[in-house]
N, C-alpha and C positions, 0 to 999 in steps of 0.2 A: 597777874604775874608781873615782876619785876624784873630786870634786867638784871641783876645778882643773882635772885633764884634760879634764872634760866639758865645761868653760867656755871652756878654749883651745881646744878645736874647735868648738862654738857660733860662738864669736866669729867664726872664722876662716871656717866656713860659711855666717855672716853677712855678714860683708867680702867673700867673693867673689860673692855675692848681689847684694850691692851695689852692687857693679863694675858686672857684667853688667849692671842696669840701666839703670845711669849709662850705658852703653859703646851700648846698645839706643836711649835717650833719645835722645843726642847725635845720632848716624847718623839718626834720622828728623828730628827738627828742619831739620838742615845739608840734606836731599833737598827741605823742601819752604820753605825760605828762601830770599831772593833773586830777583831781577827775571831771568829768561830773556831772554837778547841776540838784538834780530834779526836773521836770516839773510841779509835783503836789504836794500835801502836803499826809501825810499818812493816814488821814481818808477819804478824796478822791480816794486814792487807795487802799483801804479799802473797802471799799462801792461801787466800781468798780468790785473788786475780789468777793466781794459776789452776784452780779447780773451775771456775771458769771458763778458762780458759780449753782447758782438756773437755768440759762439757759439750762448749761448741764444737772441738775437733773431733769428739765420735758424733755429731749429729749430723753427717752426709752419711755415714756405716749404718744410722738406725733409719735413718728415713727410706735407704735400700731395703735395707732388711721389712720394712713396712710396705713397702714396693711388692715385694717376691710374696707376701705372707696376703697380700690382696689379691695378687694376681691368682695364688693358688688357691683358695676362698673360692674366688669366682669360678674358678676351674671345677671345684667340687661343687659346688651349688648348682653349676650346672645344671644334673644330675637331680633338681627339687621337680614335684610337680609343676608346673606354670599356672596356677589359678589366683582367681582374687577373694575368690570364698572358700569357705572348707565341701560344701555340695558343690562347687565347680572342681575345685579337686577329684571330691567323689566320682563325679561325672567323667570326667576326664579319663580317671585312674579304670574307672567300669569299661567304658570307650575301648581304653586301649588291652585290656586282657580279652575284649571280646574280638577287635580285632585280629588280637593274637593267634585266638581260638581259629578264628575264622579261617586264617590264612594257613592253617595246618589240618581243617577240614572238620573242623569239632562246632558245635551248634551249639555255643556257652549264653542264651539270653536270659535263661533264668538268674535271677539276682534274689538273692535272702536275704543280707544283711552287710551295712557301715558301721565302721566303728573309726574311733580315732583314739590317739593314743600319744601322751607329752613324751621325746625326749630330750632329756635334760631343759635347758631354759632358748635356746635360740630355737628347736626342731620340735617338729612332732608327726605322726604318720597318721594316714587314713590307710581305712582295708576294707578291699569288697570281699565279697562272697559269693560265687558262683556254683552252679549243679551242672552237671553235665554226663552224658556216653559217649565216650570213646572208645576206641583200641588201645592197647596200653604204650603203641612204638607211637602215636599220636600225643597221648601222657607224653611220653619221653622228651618229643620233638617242643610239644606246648609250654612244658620246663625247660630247656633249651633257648627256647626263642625270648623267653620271659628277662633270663640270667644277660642277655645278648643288649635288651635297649638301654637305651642310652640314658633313662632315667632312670632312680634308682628304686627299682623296685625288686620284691623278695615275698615267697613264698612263705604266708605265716604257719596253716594249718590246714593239711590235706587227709580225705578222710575215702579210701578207696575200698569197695565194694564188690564182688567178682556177680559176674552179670551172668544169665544162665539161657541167655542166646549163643547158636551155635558159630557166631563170629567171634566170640569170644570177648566181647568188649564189656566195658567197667564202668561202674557209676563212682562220677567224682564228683567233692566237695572239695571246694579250695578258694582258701582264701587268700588275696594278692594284701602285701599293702606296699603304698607308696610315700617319700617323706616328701612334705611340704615345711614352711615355713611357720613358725610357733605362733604366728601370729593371726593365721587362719582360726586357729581353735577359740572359741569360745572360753573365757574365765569364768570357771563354776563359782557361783555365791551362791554362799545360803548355809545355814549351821547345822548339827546332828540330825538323820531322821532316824524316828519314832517307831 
């Protein structure tokens, strides 16, 4: 190489160097030059700013209102079984109508049968089924005390019998049920049976 070639390609590697900067300069300058046009006109954002506005000013009146409408939730749910399964339920729900029994002198350990049952989409109920002889002011009292707890339970299906001893007492069936949370129950799969 000679010292002219090496200088026409210097140059030349120079000049496009050059370019490129020039060409890099220009492109950011012109991106951040110039006044940005607005979109709307001022009584449109105007009238925007004040629906806003009024937005924010009901939002302490709704977050109350979301306050009162949880606190009362809770209040009712109270009132659910306390379990973490649906046969904890069960159990729970059998427990406490035997107790019931108990404590008004009725001998309720016979058990038939659970069921469960969706309501609507957040609830759903379980229900035992118990046999029993009583007296009937015993009935009376066992429905009484049933209507009295603090969960919410209720009398689905009672099936009375007149007994043909001389004390006069009664054979019953009856089923308690109590609500739980929807999410105790099991989600049936599965398509048409045959």
């Amino acid at each position: 190489m000679t010292v002219g070639t090496l200088d026409r390609r210097s140059i030349v590697v120079l000049a496009a160097g050059l370019l490129l900067i020039l060409a890099a300069r220009y492109a950011l300058v012109n991106r951040q030059s110039g006044v940005v046009e607005a979109t709307e006109s001022a009584p449109v954002a105007e009238k925007r700013l004040a629906l806003v506005r009024q937005k924010a000013a009901t939002a302490p009146g709704r977050e109350a209102v979301l306050k009162l409408a949880r606190a009362e939730l809770a209040t009712r749910e109270a009132g659910l079984l306390k379990a973490d399964t649906k046969e904890q339920a069960e159990a729970l729900l059998l427990e406490q109508v035997q107790n019931i029994a108990k404590a008004n002198g009725i001998d309720a350990r016979g058990n038939q049968a659970f069921r469960e049952k969706l309501l609507g989409g957040d609830y759903a109920e379980v229900s035992a089924t118990v046999s029993f002889t009583c007296g009937i002011e015993q009935l009376v009292n066992l429905l009484a005390a049933l209507a009295d707890q603090p969960e919410i339970l209720a009398t689905e299906d009672m099936r009375i019998a007149g007994g043909a001893d001389k004390k006069k007492n009664v054979q019953v069936q009856l089923s308690v049920t109590g609500v739980v949370p929807r999410r105790l129950i099991p989600q049936k799969k599965g398509g048409t049976a045959f």
